[in-house]
KOLMI-670355 format. One line per 3 residues: number of its first residue (from 1); for each residue x, y, z of N, C-alpha, C. Coordinates in nm, 2 decimals. Layout:
% KOLMI-670355
NUM = X,Y,Z,X,Y,Z,X,Y,Z  ... .
This chain:
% KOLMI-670355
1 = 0.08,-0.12,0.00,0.00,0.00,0.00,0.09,0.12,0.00  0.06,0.23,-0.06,0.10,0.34,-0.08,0.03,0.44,-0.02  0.10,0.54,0.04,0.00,0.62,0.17,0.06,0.79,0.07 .
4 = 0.02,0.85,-0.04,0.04,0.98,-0.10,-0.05,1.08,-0.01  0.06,1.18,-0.01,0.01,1.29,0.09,0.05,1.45,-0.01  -0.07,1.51,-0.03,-0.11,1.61,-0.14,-0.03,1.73,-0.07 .
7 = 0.07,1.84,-0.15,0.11,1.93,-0.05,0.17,1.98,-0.17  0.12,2.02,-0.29,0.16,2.11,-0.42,0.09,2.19,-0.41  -0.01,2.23,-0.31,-0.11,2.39,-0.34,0.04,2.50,-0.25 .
10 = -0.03,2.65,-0.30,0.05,2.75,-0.28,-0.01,2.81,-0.11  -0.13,2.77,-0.11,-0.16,2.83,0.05,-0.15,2.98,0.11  -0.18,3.07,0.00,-0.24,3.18,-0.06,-0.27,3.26,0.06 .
13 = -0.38,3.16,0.12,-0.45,3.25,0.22,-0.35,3.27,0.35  -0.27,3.21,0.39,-0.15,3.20,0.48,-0.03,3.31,0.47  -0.05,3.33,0.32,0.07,3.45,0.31,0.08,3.56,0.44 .
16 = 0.20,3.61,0.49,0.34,3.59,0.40,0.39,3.43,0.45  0.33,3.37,0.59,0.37,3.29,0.60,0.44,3.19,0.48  0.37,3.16,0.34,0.39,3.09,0.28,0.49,3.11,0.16 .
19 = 0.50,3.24,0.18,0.56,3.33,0.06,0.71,3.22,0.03  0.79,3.17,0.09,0.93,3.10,0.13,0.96,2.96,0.15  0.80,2.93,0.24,0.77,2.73,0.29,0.69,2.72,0.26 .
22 = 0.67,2.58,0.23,0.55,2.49,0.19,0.42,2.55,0.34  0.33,2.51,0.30,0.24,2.51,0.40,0.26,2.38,0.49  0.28,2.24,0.43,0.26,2.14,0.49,0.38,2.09,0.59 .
25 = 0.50,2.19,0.57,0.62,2.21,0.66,0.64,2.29,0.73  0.49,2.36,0.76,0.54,2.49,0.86,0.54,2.47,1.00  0.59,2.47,1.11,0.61,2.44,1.24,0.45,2.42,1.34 .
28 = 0.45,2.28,1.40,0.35,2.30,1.46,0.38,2.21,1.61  0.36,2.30,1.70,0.47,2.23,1.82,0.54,2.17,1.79  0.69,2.29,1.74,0.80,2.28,1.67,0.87,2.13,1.58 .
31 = 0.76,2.07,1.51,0.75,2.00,1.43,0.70,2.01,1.30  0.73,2.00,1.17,0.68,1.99,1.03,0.53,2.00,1.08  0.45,2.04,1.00,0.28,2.00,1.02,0.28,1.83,0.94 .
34 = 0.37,1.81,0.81,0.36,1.66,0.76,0.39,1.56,0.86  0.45,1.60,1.00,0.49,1.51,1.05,0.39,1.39,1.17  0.34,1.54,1.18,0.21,1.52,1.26,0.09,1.44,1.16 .
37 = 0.07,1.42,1.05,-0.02,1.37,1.00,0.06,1.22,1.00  0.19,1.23,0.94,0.27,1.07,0.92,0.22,1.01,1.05  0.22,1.09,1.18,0.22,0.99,1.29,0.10,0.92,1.36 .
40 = 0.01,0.94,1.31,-0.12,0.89,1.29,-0.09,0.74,1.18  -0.02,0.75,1.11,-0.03,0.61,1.02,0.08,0.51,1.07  0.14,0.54,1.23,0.21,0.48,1.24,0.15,0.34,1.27 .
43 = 0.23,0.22,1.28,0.18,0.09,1.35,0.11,0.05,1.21  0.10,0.14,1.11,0.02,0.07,0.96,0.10,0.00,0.89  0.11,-0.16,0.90,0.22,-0.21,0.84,0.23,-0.25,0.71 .
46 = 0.08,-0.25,0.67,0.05,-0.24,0.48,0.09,-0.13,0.45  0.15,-0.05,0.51,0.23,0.04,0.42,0.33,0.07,0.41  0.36,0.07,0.29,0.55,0.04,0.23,0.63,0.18,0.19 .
49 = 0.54,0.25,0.13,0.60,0.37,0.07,0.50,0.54,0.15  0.60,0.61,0.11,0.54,0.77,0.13,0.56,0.85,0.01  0.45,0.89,-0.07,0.46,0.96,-0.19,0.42,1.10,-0.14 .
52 = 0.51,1.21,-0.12,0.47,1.35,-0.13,0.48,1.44,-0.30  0.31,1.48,-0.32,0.37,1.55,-0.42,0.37,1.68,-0.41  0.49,1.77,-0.46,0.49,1.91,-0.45,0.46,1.97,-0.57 .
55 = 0.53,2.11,-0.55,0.53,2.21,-0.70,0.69,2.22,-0.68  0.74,2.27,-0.83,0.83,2.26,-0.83,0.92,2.40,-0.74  0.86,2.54,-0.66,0.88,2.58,-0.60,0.95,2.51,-0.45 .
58 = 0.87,2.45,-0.44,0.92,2.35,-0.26,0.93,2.23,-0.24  0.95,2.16,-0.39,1.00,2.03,-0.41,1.13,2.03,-0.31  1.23,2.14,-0.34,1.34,2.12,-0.30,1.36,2.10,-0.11 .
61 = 1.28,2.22,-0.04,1.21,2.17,0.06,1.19,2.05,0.12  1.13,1.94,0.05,1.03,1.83,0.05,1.12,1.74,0.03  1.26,1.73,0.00,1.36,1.65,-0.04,1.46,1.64,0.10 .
64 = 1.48,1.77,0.12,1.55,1.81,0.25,1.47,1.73,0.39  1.35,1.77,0.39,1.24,1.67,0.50,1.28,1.56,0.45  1.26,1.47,0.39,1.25,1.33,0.35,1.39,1.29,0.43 .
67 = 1.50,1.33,0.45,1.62,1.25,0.47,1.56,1.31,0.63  1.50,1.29,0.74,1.48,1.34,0.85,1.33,1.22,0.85  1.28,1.18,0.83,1.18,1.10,0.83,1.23,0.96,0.89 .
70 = 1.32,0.89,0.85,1.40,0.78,0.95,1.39,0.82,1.11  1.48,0.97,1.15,1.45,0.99,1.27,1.31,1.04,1.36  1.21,1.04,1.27,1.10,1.11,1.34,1.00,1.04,1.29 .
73 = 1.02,0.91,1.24,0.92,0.85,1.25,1.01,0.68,1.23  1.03,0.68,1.35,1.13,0.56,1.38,1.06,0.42,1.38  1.11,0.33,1.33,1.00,0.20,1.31,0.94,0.22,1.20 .
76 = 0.93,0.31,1.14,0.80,0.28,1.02,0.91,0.32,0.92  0.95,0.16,0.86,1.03,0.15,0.72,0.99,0.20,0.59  0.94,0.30,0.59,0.89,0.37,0.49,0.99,0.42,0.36 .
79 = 0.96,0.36,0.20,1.06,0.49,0.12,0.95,0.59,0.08  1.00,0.64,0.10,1.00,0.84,0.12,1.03,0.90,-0.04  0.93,0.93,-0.14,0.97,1.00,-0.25,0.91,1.12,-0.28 .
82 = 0.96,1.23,-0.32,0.91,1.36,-0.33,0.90,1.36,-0.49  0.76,1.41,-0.51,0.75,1.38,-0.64,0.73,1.58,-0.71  0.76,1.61,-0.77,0.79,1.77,-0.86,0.67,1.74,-0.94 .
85 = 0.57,1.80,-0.96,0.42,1.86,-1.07,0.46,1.95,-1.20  0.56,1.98,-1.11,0.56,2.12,-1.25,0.56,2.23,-1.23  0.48,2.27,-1.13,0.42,2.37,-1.16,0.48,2.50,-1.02 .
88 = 0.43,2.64,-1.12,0.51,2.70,-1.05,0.44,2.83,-0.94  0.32,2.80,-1.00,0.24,2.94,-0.90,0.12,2.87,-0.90  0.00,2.96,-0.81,-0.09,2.86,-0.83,-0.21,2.93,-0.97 .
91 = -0.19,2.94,-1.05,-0.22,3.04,-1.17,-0.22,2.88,-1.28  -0.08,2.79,-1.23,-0.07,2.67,-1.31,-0.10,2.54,-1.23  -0.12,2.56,-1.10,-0.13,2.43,-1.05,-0.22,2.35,-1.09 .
94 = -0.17,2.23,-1.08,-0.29,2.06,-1.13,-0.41,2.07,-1.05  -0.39,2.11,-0.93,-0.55,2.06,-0.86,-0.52,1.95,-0.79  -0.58,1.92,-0.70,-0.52,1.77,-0.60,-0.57,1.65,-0.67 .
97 = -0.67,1.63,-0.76,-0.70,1.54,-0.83,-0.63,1.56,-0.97  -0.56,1.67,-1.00,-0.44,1.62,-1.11,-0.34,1.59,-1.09  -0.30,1.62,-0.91,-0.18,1.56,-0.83,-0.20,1.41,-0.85 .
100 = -0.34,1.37,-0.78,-0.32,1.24,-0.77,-0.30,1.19,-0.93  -0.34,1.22,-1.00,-0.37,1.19,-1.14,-0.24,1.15,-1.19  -0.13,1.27,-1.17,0.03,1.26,-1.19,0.12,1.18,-1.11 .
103 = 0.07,1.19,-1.00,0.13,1.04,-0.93,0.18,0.93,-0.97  0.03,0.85,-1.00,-0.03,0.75,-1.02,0.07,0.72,-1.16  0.12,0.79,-1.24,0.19,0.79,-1.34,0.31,0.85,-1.36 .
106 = 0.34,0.93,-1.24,0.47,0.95,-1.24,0.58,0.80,-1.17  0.46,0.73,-1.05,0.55,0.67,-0.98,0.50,0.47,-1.00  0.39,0.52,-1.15,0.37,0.40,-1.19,0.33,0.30,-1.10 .
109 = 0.20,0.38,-1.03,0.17,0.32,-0.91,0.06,0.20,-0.94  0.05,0.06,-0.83,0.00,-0.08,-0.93,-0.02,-0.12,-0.76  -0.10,-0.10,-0.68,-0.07,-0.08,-0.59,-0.22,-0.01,-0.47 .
112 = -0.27,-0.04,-0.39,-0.37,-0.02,-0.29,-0.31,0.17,-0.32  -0.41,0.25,-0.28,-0.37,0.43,-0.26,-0.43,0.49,-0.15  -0.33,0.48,-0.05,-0.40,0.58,0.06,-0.39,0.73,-0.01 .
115 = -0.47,0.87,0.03,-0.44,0.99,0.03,-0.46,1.05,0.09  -0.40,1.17,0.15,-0.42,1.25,0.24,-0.35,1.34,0.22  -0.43,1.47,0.28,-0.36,1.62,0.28,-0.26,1.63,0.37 .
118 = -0.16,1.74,0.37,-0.05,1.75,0.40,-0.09,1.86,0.55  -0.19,1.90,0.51,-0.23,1.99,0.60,-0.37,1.97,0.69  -0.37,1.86,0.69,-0.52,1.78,0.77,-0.44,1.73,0.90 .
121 = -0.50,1.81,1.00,-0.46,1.73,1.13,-0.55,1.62,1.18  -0.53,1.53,1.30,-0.60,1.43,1.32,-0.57,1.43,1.47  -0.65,1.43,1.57,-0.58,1.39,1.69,-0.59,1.19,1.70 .
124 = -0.64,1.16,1.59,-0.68,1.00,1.63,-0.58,0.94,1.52  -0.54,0.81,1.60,-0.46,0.73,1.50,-0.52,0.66,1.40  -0.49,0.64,1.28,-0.52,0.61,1.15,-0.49,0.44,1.13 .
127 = -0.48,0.39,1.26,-0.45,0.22,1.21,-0.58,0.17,1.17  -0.71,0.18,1.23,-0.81,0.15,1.22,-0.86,0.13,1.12  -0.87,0.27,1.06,-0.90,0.32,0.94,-0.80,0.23,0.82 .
130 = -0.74,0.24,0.82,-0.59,0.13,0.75,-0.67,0.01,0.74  -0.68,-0.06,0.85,-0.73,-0.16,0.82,-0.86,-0.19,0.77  -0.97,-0.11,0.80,-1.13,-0.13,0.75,-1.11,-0.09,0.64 .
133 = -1.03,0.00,0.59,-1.01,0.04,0.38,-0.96,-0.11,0.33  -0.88,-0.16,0.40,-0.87,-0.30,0.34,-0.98,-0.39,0.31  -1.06,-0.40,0.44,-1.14,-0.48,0.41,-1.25,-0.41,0.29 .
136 = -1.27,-0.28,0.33,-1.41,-0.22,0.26,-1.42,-0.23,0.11  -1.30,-0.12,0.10,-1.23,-0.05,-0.06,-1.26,0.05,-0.11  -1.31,0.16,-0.14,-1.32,0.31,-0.12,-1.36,0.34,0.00 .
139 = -1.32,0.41,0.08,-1.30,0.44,0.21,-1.29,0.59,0.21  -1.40,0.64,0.27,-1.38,0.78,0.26,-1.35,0.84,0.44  -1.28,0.93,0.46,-1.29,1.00,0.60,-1.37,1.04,0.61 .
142 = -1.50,1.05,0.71,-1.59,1.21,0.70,-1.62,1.23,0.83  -1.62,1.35,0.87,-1.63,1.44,1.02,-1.73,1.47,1.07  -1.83,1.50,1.16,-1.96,1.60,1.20,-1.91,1.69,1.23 .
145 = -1.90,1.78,1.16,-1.87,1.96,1.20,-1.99,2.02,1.29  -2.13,1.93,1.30,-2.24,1.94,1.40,-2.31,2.04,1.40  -2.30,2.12,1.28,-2.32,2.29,1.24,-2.36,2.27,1.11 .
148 = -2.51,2.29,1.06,-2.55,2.31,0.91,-2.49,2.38,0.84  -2.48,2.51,0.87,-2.47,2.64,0.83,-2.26,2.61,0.81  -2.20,2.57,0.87,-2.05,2.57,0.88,-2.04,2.46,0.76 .
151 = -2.11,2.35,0.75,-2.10,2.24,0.63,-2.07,2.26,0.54  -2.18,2.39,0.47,-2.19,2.49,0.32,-2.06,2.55,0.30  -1.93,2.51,0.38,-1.78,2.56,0.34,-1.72,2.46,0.26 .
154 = -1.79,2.29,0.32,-1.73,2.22,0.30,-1.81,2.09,0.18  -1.82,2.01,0.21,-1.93,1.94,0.10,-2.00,1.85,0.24  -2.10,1.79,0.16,-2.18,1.73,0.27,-2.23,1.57,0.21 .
157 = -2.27,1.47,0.32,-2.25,1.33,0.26,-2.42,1.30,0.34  -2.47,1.22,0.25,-2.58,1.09,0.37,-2.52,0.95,0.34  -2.57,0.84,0.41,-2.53,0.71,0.42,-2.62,0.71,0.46 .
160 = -2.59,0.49,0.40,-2.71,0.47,0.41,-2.67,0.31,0.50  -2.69,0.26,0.60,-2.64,0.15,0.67,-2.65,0.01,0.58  -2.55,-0.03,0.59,-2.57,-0.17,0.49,-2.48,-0.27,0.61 .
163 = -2.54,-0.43,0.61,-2.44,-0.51,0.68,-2.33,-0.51,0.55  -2.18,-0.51,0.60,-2.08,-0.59,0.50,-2.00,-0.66,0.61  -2.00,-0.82,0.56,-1.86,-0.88,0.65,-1.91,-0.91,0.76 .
166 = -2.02,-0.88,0.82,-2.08,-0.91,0.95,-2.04,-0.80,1.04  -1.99,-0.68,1.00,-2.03,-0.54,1.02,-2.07,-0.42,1.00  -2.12,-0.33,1.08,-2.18,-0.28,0.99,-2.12,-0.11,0.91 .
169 = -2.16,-0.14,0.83,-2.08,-0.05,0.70,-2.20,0.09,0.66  -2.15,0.22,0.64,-2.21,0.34,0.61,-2.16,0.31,0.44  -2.23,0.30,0.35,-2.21,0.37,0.24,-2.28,0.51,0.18 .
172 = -2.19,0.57,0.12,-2.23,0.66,0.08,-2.29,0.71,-0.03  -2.43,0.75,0.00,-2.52,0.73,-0.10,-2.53,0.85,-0.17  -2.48,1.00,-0.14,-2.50,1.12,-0.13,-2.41,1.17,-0.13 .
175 = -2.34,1.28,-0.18,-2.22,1.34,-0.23,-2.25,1.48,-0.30  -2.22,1.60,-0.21,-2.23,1.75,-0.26,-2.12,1.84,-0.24  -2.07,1.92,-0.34,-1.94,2.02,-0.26,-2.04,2.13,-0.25 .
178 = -2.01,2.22,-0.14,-2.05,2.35,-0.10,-2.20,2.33,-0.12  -2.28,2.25,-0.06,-2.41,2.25,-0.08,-2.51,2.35,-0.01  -2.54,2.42,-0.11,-2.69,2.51,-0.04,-2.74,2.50,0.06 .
181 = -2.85,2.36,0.03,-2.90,2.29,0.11,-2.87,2.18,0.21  -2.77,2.16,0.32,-2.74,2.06,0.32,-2.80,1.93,0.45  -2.81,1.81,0.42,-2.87,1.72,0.41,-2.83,1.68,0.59 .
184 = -2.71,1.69,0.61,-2.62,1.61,0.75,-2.55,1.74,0.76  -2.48,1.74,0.91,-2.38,1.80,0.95,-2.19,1.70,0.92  -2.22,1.57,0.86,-2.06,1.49,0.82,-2.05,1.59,0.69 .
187 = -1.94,1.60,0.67,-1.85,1.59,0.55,-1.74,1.50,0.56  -1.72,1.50,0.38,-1.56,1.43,0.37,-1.45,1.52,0.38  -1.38,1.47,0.47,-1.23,1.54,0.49,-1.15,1.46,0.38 .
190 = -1.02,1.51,0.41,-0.88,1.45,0.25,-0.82,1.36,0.32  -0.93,1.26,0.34,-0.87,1.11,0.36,-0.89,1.01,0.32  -0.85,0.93,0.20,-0.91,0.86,0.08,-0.84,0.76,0.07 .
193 = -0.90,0.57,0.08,-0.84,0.50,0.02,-0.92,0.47,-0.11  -0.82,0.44,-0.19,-0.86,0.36,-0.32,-0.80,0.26,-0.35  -0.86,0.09,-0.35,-0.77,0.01,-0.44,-0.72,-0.04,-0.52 .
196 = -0.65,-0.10,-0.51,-0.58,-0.10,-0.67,-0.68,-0.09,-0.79  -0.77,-0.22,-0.79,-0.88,-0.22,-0.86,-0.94,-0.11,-0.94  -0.95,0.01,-0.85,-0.99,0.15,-0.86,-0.95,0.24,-0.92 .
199 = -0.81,0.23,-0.94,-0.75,0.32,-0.98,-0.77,0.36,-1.13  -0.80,0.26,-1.21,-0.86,0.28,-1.35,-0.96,0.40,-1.32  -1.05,0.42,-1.24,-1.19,0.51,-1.22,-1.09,0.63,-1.24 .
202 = -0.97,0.68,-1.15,-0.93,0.81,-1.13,-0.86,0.83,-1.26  -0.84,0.72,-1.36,-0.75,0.82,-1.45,-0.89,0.84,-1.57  -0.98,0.77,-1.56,-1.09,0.80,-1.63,-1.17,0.89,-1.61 .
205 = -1.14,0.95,-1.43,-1.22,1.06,-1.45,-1.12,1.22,-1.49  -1.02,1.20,-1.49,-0.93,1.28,-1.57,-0.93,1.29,-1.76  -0.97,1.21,-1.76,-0.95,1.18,-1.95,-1.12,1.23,-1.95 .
208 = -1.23,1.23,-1.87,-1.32,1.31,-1.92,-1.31,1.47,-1.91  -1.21,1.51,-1.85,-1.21,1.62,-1.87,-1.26,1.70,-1.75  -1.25,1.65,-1.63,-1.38,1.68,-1.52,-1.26,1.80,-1.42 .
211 = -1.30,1.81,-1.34,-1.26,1.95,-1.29,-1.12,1.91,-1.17  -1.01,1.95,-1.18,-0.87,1.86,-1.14,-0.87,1.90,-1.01  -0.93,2.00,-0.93,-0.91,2.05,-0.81,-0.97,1.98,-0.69 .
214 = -1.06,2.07,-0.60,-1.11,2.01,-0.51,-1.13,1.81,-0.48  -1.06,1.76,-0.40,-1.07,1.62,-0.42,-1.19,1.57,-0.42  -1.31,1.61,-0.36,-1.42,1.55,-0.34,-1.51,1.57,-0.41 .
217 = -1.46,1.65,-0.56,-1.52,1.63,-0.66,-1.53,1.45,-0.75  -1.37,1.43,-0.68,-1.37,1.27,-0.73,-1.45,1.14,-0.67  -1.46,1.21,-0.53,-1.61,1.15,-0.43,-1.70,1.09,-0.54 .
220 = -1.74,1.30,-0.56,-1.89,1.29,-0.59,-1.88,1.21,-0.73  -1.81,1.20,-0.81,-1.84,1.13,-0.93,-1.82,1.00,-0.91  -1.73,0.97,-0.84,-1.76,0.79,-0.80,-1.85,0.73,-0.75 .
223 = -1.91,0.82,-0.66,-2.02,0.76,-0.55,-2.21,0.68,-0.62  -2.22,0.72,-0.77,-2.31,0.68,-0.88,-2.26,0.57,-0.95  -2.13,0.56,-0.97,-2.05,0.43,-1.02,-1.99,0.34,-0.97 .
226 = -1.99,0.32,-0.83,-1.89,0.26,-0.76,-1.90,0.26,-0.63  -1.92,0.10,-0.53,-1.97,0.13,-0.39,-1.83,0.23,-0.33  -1.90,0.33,-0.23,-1.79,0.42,-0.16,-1.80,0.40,0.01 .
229 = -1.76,0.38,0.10,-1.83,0.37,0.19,-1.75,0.52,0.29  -1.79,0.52,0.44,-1.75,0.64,0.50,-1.71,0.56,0.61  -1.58,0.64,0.66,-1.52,0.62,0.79,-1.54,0.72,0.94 .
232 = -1.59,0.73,1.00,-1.62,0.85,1.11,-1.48,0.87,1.15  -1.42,1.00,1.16,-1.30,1.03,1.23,-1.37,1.09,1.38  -1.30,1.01,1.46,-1.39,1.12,1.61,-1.25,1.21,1.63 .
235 = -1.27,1.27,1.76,-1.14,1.29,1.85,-1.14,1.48,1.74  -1.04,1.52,1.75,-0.98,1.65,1.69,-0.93,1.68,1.55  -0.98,1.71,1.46,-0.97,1.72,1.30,-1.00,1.91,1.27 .
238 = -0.85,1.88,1.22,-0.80,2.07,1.19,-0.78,2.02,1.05  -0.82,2.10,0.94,-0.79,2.15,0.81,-0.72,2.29,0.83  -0.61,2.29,0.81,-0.52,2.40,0.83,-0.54,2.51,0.71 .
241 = -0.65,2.59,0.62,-0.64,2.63,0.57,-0.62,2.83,0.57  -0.58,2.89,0.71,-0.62,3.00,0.73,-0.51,3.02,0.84  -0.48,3.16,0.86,-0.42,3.16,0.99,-0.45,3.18,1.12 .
244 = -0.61,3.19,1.12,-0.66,3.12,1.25,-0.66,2.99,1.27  -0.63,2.91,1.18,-0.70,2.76,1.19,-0.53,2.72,1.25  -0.44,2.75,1.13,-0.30,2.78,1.20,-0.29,2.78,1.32 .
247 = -0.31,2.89,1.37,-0.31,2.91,1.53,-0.33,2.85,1.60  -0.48,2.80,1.56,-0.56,2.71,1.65,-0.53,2.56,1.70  -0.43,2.51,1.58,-0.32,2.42,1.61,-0.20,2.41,1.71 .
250 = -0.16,2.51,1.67,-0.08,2.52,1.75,-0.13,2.52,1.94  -0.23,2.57,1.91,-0.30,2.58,2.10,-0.32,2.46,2.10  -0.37,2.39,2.07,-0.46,2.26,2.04,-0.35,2.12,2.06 .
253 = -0.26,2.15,1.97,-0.23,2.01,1.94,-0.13,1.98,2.06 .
């Protein structure tokens, strides 16, 4: 299994902070923020590799981290590859679904695909989750933000209870970004397995031409074609996208 963690956006709204570092290596109780997410997948032993992809501004960054990953995340034999997009502002960037898209063919991946943002915090460990994507096979993360009105930032999911396996499984029947009206207080956070099997879906929804950014645009298009099911994350879930939310880490974590 392959655990790719998205960290080629420019992070705009953070400036100046961002103007020099990646977002996903900026200090958070004086640690990388990427580091804090890797440690949540610790004890995940289906996983062999760490694919970060950047832009070609803080690839070089992202290369310099990688030789520090042995010591800060000890035990977990992980190879560590920084993969370069191209691109150089975000005027050109791919979109996190043309990251993954370039991945998948940059590193000629054949292979189970964890993904996750570089900038999603977690207070809960992710073995669980690891293992139920195994059994399930699209595996989506989604959160109760517990707030209708706060949802409409983010997209919004229903499920629908199905037994699988002799437990019981949420699939997701329902899939909206920034919805008007929205249905639940869960959303999907950028935490996605795909199996191997699967992976045909993602380059086919690129060859139709469909929209390369927001990831849960790739949700919503699978979730009509293809069982998806949902994972509850409890416990503390920061999307670092602001420099309050920034902050708010830092107090937090």
């Amino acid at each position: 299994m392959k655990l790719l963690v998205l960290a080629a956006g420019y992070a705009t709204r953070l400036r100046p902070l961002t103007d020099n570092q990646a977002k996903p290596l900026l200090p958070v109780r004086g640690r990388p923020m990427i580091d804090h997410v890797l440690d949540k997948f610790h004890g995940c032993s289906a996983i062999d590799a760490v694919y970060v992809v950047s832009n070609s501004r803080f690839a070089p960054q992202f290369e310099a981290w990688a030789k520090t990953v042995p010591e800060q995340h000890p035990g977990c034999h992980w190879q560590v590859r920084v993969f370069d997009d191209g691109t150089r502002s975000n005027d050109d960037r791919l979109g996190a679904i043309g990251d993954i898209h370039f991945v998948l063919n940059a590193a000629q991946v054949d292979d189970d695909l964890l993904v996750v943002a570089g900038d999603n915090l977690f207070s809960q460990p992710l073995a669980d989750y690891v293992a139920t994507a195994q059994r399930r096979g699209i595996l989506i993360g989604v959160y109760d933000v517990g707030n209708l009105d706060l949802i409409k930032q983010y997209n919004n999911i229903a499920l629908s209870q199905e037994p699988v396996a002799g437990e019981p499984a949420e699939r997701i029947t329902f899939f909206e970004e920034k919805p008007a009206q929205p249905v639940s207080t869960l959303t999907a956070i950028a935490l996605y397995h795909y199996p191997r099997r699967t992976l045909p879906l993602i380059r086919a929804y690129i060859a139709e031409g469909n929209n390369p950014d927001q990831p849960g645009r790739l949700v919503q298009w699978l979730v009509p074609r293809t069982p998806c099911y949902a994972y509850r994350i409890s416990g503390l879930w920061l999307d670092i996208g602001s420099k309050e939310s920034y902050e708010e880490a830092q107090r937090l974590l």
